[in-house]
C-alpha positions as CSV (number, residue, x, y, z in Angstrom):
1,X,0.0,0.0,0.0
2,X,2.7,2.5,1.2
3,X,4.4,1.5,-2.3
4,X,1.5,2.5,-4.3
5,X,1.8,5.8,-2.4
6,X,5.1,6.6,-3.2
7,X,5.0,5.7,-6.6
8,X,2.3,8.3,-7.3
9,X,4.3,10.6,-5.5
10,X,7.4,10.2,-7.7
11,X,5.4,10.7,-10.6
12,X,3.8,13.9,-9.4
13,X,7.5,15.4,-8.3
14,X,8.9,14.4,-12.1
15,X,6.0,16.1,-14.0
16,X,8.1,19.8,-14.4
17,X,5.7,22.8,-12.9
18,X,5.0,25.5,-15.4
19,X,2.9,28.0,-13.8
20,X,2.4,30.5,-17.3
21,X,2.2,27.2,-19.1
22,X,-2.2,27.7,-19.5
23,X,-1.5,31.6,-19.4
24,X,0.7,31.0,-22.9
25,X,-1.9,28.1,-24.6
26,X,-4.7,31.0,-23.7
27,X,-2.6,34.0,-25.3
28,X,-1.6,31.9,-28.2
29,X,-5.1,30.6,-29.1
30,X,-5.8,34.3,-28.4
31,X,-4.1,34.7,-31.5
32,X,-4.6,31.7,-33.7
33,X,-8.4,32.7,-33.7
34,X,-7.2,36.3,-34.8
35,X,-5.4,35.2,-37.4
36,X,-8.1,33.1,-38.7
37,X,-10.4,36.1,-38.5
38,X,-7.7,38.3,-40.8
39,X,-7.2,35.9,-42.9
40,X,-10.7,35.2,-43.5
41,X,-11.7,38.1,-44.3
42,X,-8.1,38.7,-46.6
43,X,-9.8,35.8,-48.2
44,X,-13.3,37.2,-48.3
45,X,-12.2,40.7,-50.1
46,X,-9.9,38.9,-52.3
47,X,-12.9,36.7,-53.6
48,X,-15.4,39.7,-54.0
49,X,-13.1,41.6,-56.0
50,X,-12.5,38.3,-58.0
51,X,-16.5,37.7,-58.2
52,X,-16.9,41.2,-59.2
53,X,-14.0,41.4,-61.7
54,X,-13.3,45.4,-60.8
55,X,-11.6,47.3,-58.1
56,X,-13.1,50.1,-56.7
57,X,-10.9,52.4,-58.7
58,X,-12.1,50.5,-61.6
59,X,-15.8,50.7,-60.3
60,X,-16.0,54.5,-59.8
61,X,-14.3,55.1,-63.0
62,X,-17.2,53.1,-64.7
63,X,-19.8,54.6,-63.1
64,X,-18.2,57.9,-64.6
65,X,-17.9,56.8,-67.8
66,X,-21.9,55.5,-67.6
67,X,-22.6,59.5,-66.2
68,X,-20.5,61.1,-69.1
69,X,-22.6,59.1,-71.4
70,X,-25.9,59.3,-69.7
71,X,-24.9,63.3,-70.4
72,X,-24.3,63.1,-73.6
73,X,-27.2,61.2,-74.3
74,X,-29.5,63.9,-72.3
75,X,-28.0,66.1,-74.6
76,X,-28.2,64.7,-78.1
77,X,-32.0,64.2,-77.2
78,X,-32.1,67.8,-76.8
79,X,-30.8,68.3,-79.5
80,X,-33.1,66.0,-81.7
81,X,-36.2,68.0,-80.2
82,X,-34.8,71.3,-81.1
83,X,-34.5,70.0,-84.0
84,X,-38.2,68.1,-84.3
85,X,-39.8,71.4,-83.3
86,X,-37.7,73.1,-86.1
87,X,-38.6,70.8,-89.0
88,X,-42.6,71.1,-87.7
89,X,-42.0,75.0,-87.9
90,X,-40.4,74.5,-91.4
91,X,-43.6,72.2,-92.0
92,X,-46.3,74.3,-90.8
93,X,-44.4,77.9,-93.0
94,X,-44.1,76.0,-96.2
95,X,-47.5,74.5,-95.9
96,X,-48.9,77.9,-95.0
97,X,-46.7,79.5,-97.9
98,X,-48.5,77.0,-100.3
99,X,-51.7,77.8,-99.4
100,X,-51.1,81.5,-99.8
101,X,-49.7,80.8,-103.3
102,X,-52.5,78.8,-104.2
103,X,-55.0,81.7,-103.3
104,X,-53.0,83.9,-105.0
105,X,-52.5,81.9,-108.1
106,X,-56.1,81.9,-108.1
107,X,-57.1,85.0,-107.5
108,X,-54.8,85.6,-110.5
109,X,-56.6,83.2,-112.7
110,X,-60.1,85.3,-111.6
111,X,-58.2,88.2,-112.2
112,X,-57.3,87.5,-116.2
113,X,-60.4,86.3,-116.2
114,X,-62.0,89.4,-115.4
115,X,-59.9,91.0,-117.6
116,X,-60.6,88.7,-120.9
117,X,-64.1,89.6,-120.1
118,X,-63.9,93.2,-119.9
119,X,-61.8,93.6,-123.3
120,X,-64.7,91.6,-124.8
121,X,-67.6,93.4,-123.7
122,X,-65.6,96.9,-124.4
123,X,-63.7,95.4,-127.5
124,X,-66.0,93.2,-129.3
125,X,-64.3,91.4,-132.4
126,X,-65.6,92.0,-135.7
127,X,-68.0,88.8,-136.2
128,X,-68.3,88.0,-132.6
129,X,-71.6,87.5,-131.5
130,X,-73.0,90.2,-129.9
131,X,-76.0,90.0,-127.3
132,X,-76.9,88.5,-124.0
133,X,-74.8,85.2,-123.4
134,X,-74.0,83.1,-120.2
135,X,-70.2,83.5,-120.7
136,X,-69.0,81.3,-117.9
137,X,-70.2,78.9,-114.7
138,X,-67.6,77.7,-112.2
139,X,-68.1,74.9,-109.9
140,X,-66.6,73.9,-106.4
141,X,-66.5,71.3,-104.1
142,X,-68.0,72.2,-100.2
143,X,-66.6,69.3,-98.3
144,X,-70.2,68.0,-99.1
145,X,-70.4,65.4,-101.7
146,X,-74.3,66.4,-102.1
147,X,-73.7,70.3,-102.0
148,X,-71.2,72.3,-104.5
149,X,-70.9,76.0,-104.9
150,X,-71.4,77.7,-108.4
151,X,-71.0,81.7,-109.9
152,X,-72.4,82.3,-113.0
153,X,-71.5,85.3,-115.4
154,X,-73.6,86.5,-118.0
155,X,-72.5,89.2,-120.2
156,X,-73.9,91.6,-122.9
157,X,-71.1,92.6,-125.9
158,X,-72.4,95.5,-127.5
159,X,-71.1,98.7,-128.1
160,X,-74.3,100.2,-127.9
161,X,-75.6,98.3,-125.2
162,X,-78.7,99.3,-122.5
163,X,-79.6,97.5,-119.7
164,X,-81.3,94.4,-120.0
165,X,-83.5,92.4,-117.8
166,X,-85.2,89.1,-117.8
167,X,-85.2,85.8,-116.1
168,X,-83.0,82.9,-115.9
169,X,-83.3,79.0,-115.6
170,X,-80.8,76.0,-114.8
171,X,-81.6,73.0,-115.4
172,X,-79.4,70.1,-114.2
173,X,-79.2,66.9,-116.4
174,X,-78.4,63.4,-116.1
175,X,-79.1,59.7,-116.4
176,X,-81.8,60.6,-118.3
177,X,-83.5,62.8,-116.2
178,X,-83.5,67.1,-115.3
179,X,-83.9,68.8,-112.5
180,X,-84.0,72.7,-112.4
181,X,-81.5,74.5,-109.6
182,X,-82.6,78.3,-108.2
183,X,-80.3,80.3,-109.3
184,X,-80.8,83.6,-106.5
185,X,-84.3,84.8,-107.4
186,X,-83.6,83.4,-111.0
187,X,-83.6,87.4,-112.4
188,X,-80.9,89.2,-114.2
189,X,-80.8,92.6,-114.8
190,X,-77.3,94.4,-115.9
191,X,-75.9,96.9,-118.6
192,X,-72.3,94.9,-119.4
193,X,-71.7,91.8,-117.2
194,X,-73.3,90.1,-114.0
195,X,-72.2,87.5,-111.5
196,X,-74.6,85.2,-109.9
197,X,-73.6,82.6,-107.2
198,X,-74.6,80.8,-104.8
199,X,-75.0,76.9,-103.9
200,X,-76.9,74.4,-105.1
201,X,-78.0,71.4,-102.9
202,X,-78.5,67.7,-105.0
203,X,-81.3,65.2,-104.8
204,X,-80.3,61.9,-103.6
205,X,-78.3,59.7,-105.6
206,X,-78.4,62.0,-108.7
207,X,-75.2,61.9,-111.0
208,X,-75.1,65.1,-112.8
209,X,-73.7,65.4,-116.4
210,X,-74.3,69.1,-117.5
211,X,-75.7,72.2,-116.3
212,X,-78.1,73.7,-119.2
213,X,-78.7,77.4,-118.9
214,X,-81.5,79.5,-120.6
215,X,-82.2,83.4,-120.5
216,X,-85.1,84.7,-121.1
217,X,-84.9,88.3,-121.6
218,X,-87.8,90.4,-121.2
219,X,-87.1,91.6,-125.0
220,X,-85.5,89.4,-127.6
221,X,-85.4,85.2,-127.9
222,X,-84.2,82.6,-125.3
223,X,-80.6,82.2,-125.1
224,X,-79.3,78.5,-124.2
225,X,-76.1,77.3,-123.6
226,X,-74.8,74.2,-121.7
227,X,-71.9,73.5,-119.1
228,X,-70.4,70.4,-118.0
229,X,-70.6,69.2,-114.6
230,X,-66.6,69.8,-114.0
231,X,-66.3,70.5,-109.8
232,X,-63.4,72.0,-108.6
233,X,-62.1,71.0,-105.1
């Protein structure tokens, strides 16, 4: 028994005592886990930047180049509305130059009109026919297919004209059939020239083919003469 005793005793004397020995396996654990930690997270910004494939140098310089264009972009639009509303002012002047053109072309055309007239009833050519004549009708479009606008002339070449009066009929012809249009109160009364006009409303699914018109002076015979149906817009 006492050898047992003494035994255990020898081999607690020849185990060395260290007192900082737990102290230095604490500190140094202390320091393997902080290590790890570091290195970790060494490891962890190494792989984002890998994922990512851009430093944040490289990032920031991208997301300046991606302003710089957004920029650019702002401003080229600008620049293609400027432009837009330029061509629509362009548009709308030309059209608007066109239009006057065509009035004035027109008014022109009236104009020599006029003009042709007047030399004729002042000038009449040797052999003319002289005497009360319907010397022109003129058709144009509304916007309604069953309504059109008309002017009439009738004239009077003589030198020695006077007035003359009398009444006045149009009669509107086709498919076989006539139908007679007012013409204002259907009078004329004038020395040289007179222009009638006025619209004329069509019946229902009538084509027309010719306008016939016939004077009726209050001295003298019946005077006819006939127009095609030719509408202007």
């Amino acid at each position: 028994m006492f050898r047992r005793e003494r035994e255990t005793l020898q081999r607690l004397v020849l185990v060395p005592y260290r007192p900082f020995r737990n102290l230095s396996l604490g500190i140094g654990g202390f320091i393997l886990i902080i290590a790890a930690g570091v290195g970790g997270f060494y490891a962890g910004t190494r792989y984002s930047s890998s994922a990512v494939g851009a430093t944040p140098d490289e990032v920031e310089r991208l997301r300046q180049t991606v302003r710089m264009y957004a920029e650019k972009s702002k401003a080229m639009r600008d620049k293609a509305a400027v432009a837009q509303h330029d061509r629509q002012i362009v548009l709308a002047a030309t059209e608007q130059l066109r239009q006057e053109n065509k009035k004035l072309l027109e008014s022109i055309t009236v104009l020599e009109d006029q003009v042709g007239t007047y030399k004729k009833l002042l000038s009449p050519r040797a052999g003319a026919s002289a005497g009360l004549s319907a010397e022109r009708l003129d058709l144009h479009g509304t916007g309604n297919p069953a309504q059109v606008s008309y002017r009439l002339v009738l004239t009077q070449a003589s030198r020695s004209a006077g007035d003359i009066r009398g009444t006045l009929e149009a009669h509107l012809v086709g498919g076989g059939r006539s139908v007679m249009l007012p013409v204002g109160d259907n009078r004329f009364a004038f020395q040289y020239f007179q222009s009638l006009s006025g619209e004329w409303q069509l019946p229902a699914g009538f084509r027309p083919e010719r306008v016939d018109i016939v004077l009726r002076p209050a001295q003298g015979a019946p005077v006819q003469k006939s127009f095609r149906w030719e509408v202007q817009p």
